[in-house]
C-alpha positions as protocol buffer text, in pm:
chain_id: "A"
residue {
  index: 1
  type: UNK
  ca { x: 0 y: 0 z: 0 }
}
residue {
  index: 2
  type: UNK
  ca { x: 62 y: 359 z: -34 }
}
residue {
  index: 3
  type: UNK
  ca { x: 159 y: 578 z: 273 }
}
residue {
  index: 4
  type: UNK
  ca { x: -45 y: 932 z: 247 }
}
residue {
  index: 5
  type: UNK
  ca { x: 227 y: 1207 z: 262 }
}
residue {
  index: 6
  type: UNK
  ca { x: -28 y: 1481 z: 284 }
}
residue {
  index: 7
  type: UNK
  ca { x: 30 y: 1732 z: 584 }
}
residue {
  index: 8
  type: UNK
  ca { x: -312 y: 1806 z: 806 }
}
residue {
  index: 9
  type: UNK
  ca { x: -235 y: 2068 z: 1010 }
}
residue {
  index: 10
  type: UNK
  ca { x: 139 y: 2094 z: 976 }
}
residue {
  index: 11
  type: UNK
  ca { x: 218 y: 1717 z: 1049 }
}
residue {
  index: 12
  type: UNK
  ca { x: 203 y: 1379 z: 815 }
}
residue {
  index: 13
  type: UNK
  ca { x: -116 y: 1205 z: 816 }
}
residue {
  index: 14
  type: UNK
  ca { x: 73 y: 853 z: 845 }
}
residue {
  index: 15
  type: UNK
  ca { x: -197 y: 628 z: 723 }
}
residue {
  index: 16
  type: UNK
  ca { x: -264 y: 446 z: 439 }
}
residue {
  index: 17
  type: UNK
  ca { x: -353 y: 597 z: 131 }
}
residue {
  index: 18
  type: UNK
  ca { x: -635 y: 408 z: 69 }
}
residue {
  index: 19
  type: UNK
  ca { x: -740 y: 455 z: 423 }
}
residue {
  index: 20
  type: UNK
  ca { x: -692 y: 813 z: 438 }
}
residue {
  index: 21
  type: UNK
  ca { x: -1042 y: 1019 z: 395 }
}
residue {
  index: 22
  type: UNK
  ca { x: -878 y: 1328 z: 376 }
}
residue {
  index: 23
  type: UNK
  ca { x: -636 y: 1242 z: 127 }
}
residue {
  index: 24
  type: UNK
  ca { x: -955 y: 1069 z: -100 }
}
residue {
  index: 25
  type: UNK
  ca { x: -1130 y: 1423 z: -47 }
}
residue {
  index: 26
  type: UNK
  ca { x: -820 y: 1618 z: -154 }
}
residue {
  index: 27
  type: UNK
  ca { x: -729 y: 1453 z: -395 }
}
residue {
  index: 28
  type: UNK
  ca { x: -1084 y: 1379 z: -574 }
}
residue {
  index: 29
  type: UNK
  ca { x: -1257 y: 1735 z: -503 }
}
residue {
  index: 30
  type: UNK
  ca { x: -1015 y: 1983 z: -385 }
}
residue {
  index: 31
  type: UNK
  ca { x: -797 y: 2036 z: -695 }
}
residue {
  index: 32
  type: UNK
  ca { x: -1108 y: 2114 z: -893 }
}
residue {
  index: 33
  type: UNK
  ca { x: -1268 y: 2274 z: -627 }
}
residue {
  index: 34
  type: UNK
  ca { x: -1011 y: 2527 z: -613 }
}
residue {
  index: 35
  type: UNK
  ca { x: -994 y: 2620 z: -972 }
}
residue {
  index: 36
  type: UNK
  ca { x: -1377 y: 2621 z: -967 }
}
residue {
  index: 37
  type: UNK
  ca { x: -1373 y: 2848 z: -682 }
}
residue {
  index: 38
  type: UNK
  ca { x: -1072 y: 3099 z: -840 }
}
residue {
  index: 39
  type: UNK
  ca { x: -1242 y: 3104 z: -1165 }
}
residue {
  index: 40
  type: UNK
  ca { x: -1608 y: 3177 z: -999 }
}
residue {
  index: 41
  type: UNK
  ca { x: -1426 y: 3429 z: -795 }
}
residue {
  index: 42
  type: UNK
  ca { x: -1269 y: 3530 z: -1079 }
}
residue {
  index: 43
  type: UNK
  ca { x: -1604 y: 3572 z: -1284 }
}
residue {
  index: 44
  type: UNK
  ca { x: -1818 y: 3727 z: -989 }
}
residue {
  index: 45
  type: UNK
  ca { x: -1522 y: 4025 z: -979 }
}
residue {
  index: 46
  type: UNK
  ca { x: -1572 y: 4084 z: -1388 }
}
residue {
  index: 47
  type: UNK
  ca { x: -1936 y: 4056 z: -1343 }
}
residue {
  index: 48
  type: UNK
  ca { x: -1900 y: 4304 z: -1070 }
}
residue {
  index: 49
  type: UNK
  ca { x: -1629 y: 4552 z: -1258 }
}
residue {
  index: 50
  type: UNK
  ca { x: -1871 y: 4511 z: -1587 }
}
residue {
  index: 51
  type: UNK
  ca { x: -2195 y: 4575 z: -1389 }
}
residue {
  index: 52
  type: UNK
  ca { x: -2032 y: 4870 z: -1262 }
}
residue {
  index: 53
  type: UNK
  ca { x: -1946 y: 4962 z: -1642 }
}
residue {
  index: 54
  type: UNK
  ca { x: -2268 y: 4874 z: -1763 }
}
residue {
  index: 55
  type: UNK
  ca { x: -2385 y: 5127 z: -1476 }
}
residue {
  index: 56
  type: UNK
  ca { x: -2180 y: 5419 z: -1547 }
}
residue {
  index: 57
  type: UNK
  ca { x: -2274 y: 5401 z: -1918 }
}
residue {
  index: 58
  type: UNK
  ca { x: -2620 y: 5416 z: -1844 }
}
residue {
  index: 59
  type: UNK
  ca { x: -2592 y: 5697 z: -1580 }
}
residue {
  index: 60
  type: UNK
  ca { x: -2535 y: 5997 z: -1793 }
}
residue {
  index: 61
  type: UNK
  ca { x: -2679 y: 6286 z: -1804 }
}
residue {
  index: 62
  type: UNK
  ca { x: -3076 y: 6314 z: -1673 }
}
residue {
  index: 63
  type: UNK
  ca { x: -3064 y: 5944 z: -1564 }
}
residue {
  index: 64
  type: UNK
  ca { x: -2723 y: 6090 z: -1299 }
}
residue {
  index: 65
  type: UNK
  ca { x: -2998 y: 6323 z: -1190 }
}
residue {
  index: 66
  type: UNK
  ca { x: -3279 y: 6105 z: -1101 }
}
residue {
  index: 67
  type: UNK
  ca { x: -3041 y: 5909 z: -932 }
}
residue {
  index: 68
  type: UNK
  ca { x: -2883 y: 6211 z: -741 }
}
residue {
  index: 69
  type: UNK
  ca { x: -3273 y: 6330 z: -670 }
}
residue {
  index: 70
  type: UNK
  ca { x: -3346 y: 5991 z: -550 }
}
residue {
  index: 71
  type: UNK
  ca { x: -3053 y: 5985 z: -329 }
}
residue {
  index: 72
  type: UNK
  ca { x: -3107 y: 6302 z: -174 }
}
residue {
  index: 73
  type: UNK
  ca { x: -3466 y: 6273 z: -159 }
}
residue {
  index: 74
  type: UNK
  ca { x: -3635 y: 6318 z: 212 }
}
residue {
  index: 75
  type: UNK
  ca { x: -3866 y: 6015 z: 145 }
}
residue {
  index: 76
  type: UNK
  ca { x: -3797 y: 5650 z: 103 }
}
residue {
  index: 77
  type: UNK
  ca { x: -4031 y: 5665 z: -190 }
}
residue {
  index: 78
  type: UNK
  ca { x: -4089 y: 5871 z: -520 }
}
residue {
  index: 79
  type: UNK
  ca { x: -4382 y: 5911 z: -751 }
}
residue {
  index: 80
  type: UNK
  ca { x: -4314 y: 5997 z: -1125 }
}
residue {
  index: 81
  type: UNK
  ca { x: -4484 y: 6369 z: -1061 }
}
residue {
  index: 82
  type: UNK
  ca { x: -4315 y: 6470 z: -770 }
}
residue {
  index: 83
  type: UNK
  ca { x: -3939 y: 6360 z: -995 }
}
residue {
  index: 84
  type: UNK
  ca { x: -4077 y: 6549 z: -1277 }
}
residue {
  index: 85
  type: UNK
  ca { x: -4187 y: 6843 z: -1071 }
}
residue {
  index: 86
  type: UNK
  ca { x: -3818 y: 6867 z: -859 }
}
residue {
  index: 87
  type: UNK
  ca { x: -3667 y: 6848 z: -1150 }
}
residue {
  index: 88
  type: UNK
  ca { x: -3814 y: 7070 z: -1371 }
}
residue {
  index: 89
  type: UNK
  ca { x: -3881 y: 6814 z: -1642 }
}
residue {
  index: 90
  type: UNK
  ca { x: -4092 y: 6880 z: -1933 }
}
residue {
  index: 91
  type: UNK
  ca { x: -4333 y: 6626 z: -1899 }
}
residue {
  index: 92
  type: UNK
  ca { x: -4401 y: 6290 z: -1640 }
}
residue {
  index: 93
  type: UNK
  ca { x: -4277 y: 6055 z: -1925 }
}
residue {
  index: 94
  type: UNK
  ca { x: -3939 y: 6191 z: -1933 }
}
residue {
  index: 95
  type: UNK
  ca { x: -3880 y: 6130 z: -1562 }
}
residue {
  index: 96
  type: UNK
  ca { x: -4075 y: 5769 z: -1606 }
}
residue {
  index: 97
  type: UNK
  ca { x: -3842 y: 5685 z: -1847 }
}
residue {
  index: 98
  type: UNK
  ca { x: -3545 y: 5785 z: -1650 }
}
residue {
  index: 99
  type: UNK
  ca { x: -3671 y: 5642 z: -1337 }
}
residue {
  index: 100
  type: UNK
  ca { x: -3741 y: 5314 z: -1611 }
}
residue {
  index: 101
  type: UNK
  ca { x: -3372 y: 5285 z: -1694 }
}
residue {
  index: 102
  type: UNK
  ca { x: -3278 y: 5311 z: -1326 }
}
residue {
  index: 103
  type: UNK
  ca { x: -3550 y: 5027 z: -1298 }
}
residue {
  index: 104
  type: UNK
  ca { x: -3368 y: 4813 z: -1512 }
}
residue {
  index: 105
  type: UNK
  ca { x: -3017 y: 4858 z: -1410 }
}
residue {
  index: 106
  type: UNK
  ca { x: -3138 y: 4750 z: -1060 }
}
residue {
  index: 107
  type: UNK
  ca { x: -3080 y: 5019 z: -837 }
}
residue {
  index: 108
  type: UNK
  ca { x: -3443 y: 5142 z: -798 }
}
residue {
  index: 109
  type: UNK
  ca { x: -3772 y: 4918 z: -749 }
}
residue {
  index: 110
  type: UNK
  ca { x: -4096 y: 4980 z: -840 }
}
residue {
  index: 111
  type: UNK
  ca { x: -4406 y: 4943 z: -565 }
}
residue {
  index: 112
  type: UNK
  ca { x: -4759 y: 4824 z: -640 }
}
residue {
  index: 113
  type: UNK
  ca { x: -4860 y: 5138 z: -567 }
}
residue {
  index: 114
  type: UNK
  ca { x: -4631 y: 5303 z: -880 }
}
residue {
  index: 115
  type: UNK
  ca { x: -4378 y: 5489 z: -587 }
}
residue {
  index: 116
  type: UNK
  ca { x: -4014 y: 5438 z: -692 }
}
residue {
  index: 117
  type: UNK
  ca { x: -3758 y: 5367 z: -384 }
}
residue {
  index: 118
  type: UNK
  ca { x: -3367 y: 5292 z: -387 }
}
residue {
  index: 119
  type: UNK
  ca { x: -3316 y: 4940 z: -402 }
}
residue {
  index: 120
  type: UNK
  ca { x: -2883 y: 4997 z: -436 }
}
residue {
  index: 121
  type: UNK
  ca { x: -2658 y: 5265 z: -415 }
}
residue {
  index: 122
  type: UNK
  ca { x: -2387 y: 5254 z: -580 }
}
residue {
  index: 123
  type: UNK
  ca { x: -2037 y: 5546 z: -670 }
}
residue {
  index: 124
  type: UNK
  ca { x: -2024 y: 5548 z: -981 }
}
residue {
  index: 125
  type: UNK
  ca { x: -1912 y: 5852 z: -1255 }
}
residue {
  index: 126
  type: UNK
  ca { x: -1910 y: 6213 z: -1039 }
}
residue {
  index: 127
  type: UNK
  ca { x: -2100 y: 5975 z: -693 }
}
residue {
  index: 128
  type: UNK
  ca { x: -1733 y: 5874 z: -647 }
}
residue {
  index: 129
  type: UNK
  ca { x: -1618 y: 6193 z: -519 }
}
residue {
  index: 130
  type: UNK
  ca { x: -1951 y: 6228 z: -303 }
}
residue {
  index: 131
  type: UNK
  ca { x: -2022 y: 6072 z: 61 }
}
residue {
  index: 132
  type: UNK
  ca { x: -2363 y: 6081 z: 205 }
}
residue {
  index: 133
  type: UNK
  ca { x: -2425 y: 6268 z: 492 }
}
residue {
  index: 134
  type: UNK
  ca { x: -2784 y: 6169 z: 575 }
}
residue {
  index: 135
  type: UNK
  ca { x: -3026 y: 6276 z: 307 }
}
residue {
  index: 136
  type: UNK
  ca { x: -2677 y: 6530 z: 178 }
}
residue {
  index: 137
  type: UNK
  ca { x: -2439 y: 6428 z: -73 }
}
residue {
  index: 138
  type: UNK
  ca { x: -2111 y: 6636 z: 2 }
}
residue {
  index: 139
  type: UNK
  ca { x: -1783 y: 6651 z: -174 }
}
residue {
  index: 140
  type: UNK
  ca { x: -1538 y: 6386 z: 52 }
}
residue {
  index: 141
  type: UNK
  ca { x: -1290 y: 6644 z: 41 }
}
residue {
  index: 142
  type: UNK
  ca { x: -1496 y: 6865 z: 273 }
}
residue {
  index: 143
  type: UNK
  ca { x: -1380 y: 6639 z: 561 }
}
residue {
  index: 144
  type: UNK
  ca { x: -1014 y: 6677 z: 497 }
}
residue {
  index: 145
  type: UNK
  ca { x: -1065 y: 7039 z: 400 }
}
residue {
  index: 146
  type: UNK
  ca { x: -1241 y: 7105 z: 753 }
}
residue {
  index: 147
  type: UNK
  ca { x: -1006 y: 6897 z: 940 }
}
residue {
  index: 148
  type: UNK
  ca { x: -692 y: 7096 z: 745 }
}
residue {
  index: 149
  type: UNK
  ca { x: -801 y: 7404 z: 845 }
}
residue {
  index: 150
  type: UNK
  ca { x: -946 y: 7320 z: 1223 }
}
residue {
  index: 151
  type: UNK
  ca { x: -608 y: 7183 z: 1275 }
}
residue {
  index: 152
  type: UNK
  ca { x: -414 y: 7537 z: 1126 }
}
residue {
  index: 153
  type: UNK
  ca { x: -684 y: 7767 z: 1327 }
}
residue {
  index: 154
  type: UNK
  ca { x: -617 y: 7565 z: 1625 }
}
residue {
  index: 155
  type: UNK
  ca { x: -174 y: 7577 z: 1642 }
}
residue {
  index: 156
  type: UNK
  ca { x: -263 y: 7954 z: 1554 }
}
residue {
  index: 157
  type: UNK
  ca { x: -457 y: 7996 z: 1832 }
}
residue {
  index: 158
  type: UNK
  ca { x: -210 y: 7791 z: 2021 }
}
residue {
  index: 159
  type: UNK
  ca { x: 97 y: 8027 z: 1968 }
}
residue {
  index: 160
  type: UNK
  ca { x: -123 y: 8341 z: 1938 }
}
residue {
  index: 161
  type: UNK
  ca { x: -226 y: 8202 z: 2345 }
}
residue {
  index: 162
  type: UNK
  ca { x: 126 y: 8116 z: 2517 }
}
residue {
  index: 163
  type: UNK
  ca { x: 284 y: 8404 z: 2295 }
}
residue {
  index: 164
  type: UNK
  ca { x: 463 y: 8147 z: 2063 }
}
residue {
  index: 165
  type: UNK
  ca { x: 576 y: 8262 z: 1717 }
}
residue {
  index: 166
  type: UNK
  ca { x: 414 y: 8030 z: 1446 }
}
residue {
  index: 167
  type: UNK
  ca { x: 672 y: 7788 z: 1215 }
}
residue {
  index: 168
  type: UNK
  ca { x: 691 y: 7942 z: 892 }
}
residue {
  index: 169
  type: UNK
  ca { x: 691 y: 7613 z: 689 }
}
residue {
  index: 170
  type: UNK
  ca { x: 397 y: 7527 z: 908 }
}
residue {
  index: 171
  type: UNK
  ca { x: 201 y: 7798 z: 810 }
}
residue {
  index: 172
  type: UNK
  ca { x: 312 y: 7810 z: 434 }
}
residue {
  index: 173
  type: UNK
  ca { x: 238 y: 7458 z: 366 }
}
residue {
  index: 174
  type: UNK
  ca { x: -100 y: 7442 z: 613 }
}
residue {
  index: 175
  type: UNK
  ca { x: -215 y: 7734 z: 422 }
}
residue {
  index: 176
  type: UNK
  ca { x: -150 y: 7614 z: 70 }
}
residue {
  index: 177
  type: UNK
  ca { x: -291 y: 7269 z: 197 }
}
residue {
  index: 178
  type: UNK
  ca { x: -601 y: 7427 z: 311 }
}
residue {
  index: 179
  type: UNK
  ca { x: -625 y: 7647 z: -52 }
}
residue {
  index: 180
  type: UNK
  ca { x: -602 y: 7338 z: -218 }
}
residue {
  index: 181
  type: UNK
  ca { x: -879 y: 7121 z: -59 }
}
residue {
  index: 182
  type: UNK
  ca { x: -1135 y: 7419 z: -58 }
}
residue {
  index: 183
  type: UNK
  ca { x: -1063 y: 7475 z: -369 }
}
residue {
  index: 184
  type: UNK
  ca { x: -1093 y: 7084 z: -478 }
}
residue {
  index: 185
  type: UNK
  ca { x: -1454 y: 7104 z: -263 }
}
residue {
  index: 186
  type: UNK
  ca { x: -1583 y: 7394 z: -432 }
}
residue {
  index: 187
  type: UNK
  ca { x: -1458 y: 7259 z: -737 }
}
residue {
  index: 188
  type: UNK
  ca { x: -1665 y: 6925 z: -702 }
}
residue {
  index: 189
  type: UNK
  ca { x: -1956 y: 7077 z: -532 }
}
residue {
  index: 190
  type: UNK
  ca { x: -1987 y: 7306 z: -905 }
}
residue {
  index: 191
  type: UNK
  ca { x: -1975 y: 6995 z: -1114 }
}
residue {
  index: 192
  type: UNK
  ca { x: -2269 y: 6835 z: -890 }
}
residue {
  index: 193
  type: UNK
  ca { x: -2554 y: 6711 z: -1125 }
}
residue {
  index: 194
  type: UNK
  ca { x: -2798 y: 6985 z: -958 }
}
């Protein structure tokens, strides 16, 4: 007979091959196991990365701004007028349509009742460089902007109290830190869908 040289947990099995259960499973279902799991890993991470394409081609334009509306909105659910009337769309059908594609894609479901509500969220196009705060959508570099500058007003007030002179390099390069993540907020906050 054949003497298993498989390790379980660090150590030789030291039966029989024949005998060996583990060795039998390994051998038999393991191998392809594991290529059956990389490759569905594999094909769950494309689906994933094309959904996500699929997504962002579809989300252009008034479609982004349903979606923004329906992120934003104050109440789980939506009717066709009220997206119409918010957004100053020319007629119900427009936003139906729009609210339709969303539909399809799988991000929004549709009640008995004909009320839209967010079934997914998901960051995709300009939503990338937007956190939710609540019912808000702000820029993410509003955090780091805020803390930049909290943290500058504070060693200012710091050296301005026990009669310190403030580093030069500290304020040069807090200063043009602070410019340039206000200036990256406002700068996102303009290029918001509405």
């Amino acid at each position: 007979m054949i003497s298993c040289y498989r390790t379980v947990r660090g150590s030789d099995c030291g039966v029989q091959f024949s005998q060996c259960f583990l060795c039998f499973f390994c051998t038999a279902f393991l191998s392809d196991f594991n290529i059956r799991a990389d490759n569905l890993f594999l094909a769950s991470l494309m689906s994933d990365v094309s959904g996500l394409a699929l997504i962002e081609s579809k989300m252009r334009g008034k479609t982004l701004l349903v979606y923004w509306y329906l992120l934003g909105s104050s109440s789980p659910r939506v009717g066709v007028r009220e997206v119409q009337r918010s957004l100053g769309f020319s007629s119900p059908s427009v936003a139906a349509h729009h609210l339709n594609k969303l539909l399809d894609l799988g991000l929004v479901d549709k009640s008995t009742s004909g009320e839209y509500f967010l079934v997914e969220e998901v960051d995709v196009g300009i939503l990338r460089f937007f956190t939710r705060l609540g019912r808000f959508l702000v820029p993410r570099y509003l955090f780091y902007s805020v803390l930049l500058t909290t943290m500058l007003i504070i060693y200012l007030t710091f050296c301005g109290w026990y009669g310190y002179i403030p580093n030069l390099f500290a304020l040069i390069f807090g200063s043009i830190a602070c410019g340039i993540l206000w200036l990256e907020t406002m700068k996102l906050w303009r290029q918001r869908p509405f």
